[in-house]
N, C-alpha and C positions, 0 to 999 in steps of 0.2 A: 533413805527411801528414794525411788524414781521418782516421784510425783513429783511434777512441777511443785516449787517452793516458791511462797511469798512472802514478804513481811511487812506487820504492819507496826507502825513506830506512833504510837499515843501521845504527844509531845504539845499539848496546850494548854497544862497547867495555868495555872498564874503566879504560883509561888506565894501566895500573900503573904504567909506566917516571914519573907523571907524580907520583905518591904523594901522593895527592889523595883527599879525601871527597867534592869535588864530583862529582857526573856527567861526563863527559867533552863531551857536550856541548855543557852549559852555562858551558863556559870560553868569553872571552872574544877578540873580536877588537875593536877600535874600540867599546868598549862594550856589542855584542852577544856576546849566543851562537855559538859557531858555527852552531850547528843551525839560528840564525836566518840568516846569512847564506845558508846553502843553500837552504831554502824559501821567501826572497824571489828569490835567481834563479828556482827551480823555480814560482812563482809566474808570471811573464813568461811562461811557455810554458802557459798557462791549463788545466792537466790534470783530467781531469775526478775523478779521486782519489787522494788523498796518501795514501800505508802509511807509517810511521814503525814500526821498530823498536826497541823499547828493552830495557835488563835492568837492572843494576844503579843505581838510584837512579831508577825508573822514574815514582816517584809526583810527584820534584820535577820532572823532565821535563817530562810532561802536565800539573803545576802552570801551567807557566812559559809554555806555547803554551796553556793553554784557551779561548783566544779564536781561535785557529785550526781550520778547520775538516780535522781527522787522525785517518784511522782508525790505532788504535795497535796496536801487536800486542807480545808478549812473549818474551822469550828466555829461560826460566831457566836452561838451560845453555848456554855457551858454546861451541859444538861446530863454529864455523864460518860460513862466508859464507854457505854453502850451505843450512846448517842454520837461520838466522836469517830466511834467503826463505821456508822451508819454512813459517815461524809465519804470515807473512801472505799467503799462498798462497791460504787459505782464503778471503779476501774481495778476491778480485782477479780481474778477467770475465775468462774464455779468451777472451774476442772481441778484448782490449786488444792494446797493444801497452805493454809495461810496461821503463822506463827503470829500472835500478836502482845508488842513488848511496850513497859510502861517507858517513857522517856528517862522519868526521873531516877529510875535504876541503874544508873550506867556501867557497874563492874558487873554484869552477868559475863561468863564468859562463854566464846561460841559451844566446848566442849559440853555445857551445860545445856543451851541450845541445841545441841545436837541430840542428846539421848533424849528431850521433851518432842522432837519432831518424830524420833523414830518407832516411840512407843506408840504400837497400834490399837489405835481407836479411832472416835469417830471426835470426840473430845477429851484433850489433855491438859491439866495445871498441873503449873508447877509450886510444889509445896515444901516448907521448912517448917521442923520444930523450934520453940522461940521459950526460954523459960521464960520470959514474961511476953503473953502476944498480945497487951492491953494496944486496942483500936485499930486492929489488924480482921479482917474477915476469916470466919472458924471454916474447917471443910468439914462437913457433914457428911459421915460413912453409915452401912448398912451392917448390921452383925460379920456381915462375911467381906466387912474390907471396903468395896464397891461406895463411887462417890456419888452421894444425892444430892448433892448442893453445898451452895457455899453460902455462911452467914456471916451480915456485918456487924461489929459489935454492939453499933447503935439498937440494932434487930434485935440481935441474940438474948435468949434466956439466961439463966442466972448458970444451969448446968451446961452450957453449948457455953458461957465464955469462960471456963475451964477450961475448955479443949485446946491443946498447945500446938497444933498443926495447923497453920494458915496459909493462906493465900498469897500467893509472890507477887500477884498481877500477870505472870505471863503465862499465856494459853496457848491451844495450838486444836487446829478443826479444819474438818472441811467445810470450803471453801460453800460449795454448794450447797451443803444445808446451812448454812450460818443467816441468808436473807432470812428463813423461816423463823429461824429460831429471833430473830432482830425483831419480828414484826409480831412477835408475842412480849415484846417487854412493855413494861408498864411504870410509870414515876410515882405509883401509890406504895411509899415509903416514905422513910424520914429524913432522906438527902431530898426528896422531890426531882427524881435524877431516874436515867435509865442505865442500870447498873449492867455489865455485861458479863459478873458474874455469876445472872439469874440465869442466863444462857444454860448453865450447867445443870439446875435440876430440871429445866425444858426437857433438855438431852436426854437425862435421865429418867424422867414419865415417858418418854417414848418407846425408850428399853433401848437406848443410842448406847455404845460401848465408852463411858467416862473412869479415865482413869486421872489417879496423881503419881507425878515424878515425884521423887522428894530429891530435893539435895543437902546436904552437911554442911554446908558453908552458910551462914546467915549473912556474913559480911558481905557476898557478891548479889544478894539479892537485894539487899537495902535500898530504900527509896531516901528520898531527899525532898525534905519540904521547907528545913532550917536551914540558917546558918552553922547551928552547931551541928546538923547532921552533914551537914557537906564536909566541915572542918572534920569529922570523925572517919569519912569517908576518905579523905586524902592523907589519913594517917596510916590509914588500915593501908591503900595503896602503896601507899610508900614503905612502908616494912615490908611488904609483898617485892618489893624493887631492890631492897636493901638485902633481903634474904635471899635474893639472887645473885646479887655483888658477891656475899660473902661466901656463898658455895661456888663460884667461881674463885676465888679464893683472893678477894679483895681484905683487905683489912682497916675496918671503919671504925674508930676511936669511939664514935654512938650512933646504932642502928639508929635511933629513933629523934637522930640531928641533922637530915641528911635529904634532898629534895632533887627525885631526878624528875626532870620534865621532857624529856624526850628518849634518845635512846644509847644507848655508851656500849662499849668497847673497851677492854682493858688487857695488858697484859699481865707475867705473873710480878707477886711485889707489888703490888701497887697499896700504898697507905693514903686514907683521908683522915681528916681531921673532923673537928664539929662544924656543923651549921656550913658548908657548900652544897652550893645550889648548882645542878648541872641542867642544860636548857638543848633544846635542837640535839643534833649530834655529836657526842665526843667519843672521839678516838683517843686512847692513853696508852702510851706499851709500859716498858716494864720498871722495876724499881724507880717509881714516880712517886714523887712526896706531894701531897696536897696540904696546905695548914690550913687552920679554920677562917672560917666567915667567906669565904671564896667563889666567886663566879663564875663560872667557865660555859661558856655558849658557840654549839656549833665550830669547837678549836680539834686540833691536832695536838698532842703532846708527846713528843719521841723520848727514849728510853731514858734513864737516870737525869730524868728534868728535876728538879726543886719548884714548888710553888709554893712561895711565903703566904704567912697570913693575908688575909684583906685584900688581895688580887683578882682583878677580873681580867678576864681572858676570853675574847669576845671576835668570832672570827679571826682566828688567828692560827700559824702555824709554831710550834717549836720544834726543830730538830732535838738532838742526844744533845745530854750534859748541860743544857741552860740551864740559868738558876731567875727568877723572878721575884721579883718583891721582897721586903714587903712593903703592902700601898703601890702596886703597879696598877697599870691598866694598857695592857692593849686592845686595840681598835681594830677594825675591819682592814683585812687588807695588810698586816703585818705578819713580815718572815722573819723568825728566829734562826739564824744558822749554828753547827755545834761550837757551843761550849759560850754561848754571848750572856752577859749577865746585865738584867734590866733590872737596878734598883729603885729604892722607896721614893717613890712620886715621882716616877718617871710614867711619862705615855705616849705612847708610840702609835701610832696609827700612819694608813700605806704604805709602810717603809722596809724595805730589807736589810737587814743587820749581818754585818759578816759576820764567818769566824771569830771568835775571841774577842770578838770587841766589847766595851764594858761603858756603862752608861749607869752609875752605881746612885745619885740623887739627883730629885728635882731639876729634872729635863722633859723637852716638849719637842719630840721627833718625828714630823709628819710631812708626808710626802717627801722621803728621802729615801737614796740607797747610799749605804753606806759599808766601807770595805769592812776588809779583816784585819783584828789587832789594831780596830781605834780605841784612844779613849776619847769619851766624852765628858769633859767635868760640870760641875755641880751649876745648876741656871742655864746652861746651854738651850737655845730654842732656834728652831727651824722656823724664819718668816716664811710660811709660806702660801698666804693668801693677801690680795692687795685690794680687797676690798669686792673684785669682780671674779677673777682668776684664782686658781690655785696654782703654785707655781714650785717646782722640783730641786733640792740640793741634795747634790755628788758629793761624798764624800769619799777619798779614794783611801786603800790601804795604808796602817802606817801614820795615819796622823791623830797628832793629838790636840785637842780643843781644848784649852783652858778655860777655866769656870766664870761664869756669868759672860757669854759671849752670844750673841744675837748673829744670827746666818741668813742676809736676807734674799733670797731664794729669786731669781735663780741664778744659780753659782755651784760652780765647783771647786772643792779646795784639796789640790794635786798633793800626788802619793809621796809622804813622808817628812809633809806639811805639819808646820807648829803655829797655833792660832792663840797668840798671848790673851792673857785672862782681860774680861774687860772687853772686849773686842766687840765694833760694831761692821760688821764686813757683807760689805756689797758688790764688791768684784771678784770676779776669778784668783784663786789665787794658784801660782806654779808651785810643782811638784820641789819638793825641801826647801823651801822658803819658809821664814817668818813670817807672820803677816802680826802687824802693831796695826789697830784702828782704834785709835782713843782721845777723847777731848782731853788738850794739854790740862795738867797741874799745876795749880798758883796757890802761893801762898802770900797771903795779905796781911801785912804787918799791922798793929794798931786798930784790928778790928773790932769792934765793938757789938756785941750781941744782942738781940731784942732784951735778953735780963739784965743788960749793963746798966746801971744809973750812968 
């Protein structure tokens, strides 16, 4: 429709059943907010202004969106649906046509919102069949269809809570008669609450055109008051995320082991395992092995990579052909170039790794670049913080580190350099040289051990 577009976002719960200090909210689905998941649909339908209401924990709310652009509005008391519209009422045009969504709903999606804005009338809910709709409000029809009202279950008769079509919470009216119809609600009920979907049989003694959408989907209208309804909510999401993987033509060991938290990329070939979690942004091209229990956040991963079990992969890039883990971690700020292979309890963090190089156990690579075709053997660590500073080792093409060797930074060890095992090295070392740094061996005759008599 033309009509200017508003929304108003109901968001001051308390959550009590949820027994929580957080905001209600600010609980999470795939990493976000709820609150966030609803205003990025609501966002898709480009409304010309957002009402957000809040009440309790209001400050960390507006903390958390200030980069959004939301007029906020306050609830101090709790007195209802109705009562909550009534806060932001005040800065909402009578010319609009204003959408209003519960917070705690947050998989509506815009598509759904959109057909509830367009249906014309004067007042619109939207409605799903629910085979059990036990403590859900009934919608109340007339022989020809036509909506009279909505009841709450507390309300309702024994034959109205039969009725299996209920109330979603989200509504949609003009904007202009909505004061009137506000300033006829009343809290003589049994919430002691100004309910805002008395609004609708208002509407309807007027002879106002009230219609309901229905949608198919129970899942994206779901509210959240639990724990366990959250947790039920980020299962449903995440098969919803999974079943796009796999029609893309990812292939997932189990849909239903699998946590994306932000937004991915893949090419074709690509296998995961159980239980990885992907967070922020990944990009993955093609024939990429993922194993189970694995972290990946905001990385790059180029084509025919390997990533062993139990790896995190956390800002970071891989070129083709690496292989990782298992038990790696890289850190922020780490380049894999093709074909480097980062073994079990190895972690790398700022460091770029050449070609071919190979760092296959328990090493500690930070703040280095290091060429192509090193190795790195087994305890190798990069000192490279002194306590105030951080501080950079060179590593050039071509050399190889012997095992348990300490590199204390900053230093460079030239191109086709051999660092004997043991090594404790704080100078530069030239290009094909040996470098030996070790406390001499003695051997003491006639020693006698703390278990000697």
């Amino acid at each position: 429709m033309s009509q200017r577009l508003e929304v108003c976002v109901l968001a001051a719960g308390l959550g009590k059943r949820m027994k929580s200090g957080k905001p209600k909210p600010l609980h999470e689905i795939a990493g976000r907010p709820m609150l966030d998941h609803l205003l990025s649909s609501v966002a898709g339908l480009s409304p010309a202004r957002v009402h957000v209401v809040v009440g309790k924990g209001a400050d960390a709310v507006r903390a958390r969106f200030s980069d959004r652009d939301i007029e906020w509005a306050i609830q101090d008391e709790l007195k209802g649906t109705g009562h909550a519209v009534m806060q932001a009422l005040p800065g909402i045009d009578p010319g609009a046509r204003l959408l209003v969504l519960l917070g705690d709903a947050p998989l509506l999606s815009a598509a759904t919102m959109k057909r509830l804005i367009d249906e014309p009338c004067d007042v619109g809910v939207l409605t799903v069949d629910l085979d059990d709709p036990h403590n859900y409000g009934r919608i109340l029809r007339s022989d020809d269809g036509n909506v009279l009202g909505i009841v709450e279950e507390r309300d309702a008769s024994e034959d109205e809570k039969r009725i299996r079509e209920i109330n979603t919470g989200a509504m949609v009216m003009a904007a202009g008669l909505l004061a009137g119809w506000l300033g006829q609600l009343s809290d003589e009920n049994d919430q002691r609450e100004y309910l805002l979907t008395d609004i609708i049989a208002i509407a309807a003694n007027e002879g106002r055109k009230v219609h309901a959408v229905k949608t198919g989907d129970p899942v994206e209208v779901a509210g959240v008051n639990t724990f366990e309804q959250l947790a039920r909510l980020e299962r449903a999401y995440q098969q919803r995320q999974a079943g796009a993987l796999m029609a893309a033509g990812v292939h997932l060991a189990d849909p239903s082991r699998i946590d994306i938290r932000g937004t991915m990329e893949t090419g074709q070939d690509v296998s995961i395992d159980i239980n990885c979690i992907f967070e922020g942004h990944c990009a993955i091209g093609s024939n990429v092995s993922i194993g189970p229990n694995c972290v990946i956040r905001n990385a790059r991963i180029g084509d025919n990579c390997e990533i062993r079990a139990n790896s995190v992969i956390d800002e970071a890039v891989m070129d083709s052909d690496c292989i990782v883990g298992p038990f790696a971690r890289l850190r922020p700020g780490t380049r894999l170039e093709q074909e480097v292979a980062i073994g079990n309890f190895v972690e790398v963090k700022k460091a770029t790794i050449g070609k071919g190089t190979k760092a296959s156990h328990l090493s500690y690579l930070g703040d280095a670049n290091i060429g192509a075709e090193v190795n790195i053997g087994a305890g190798t660590i990069t000192c490279n913080y002194d306590g105030v500073d951080k501080h950079v080792t060179n590593i050039e093409d071509h050399v190889f580190v012997g095992s348990n060797t300490a590199l204390v930074a900053p230093v460079t060890i030239g191109e086709g350099s051999t660092i004997a095992a043991g090594s404790t090295i704080t100078r530069s070392v030239e290009a094909r040289r040996l470098a030996i740094a070790r406390g001499r061996q003695k051997s003491i005759a006639g020693w006698k051990g703390p278990r000697d008599s």
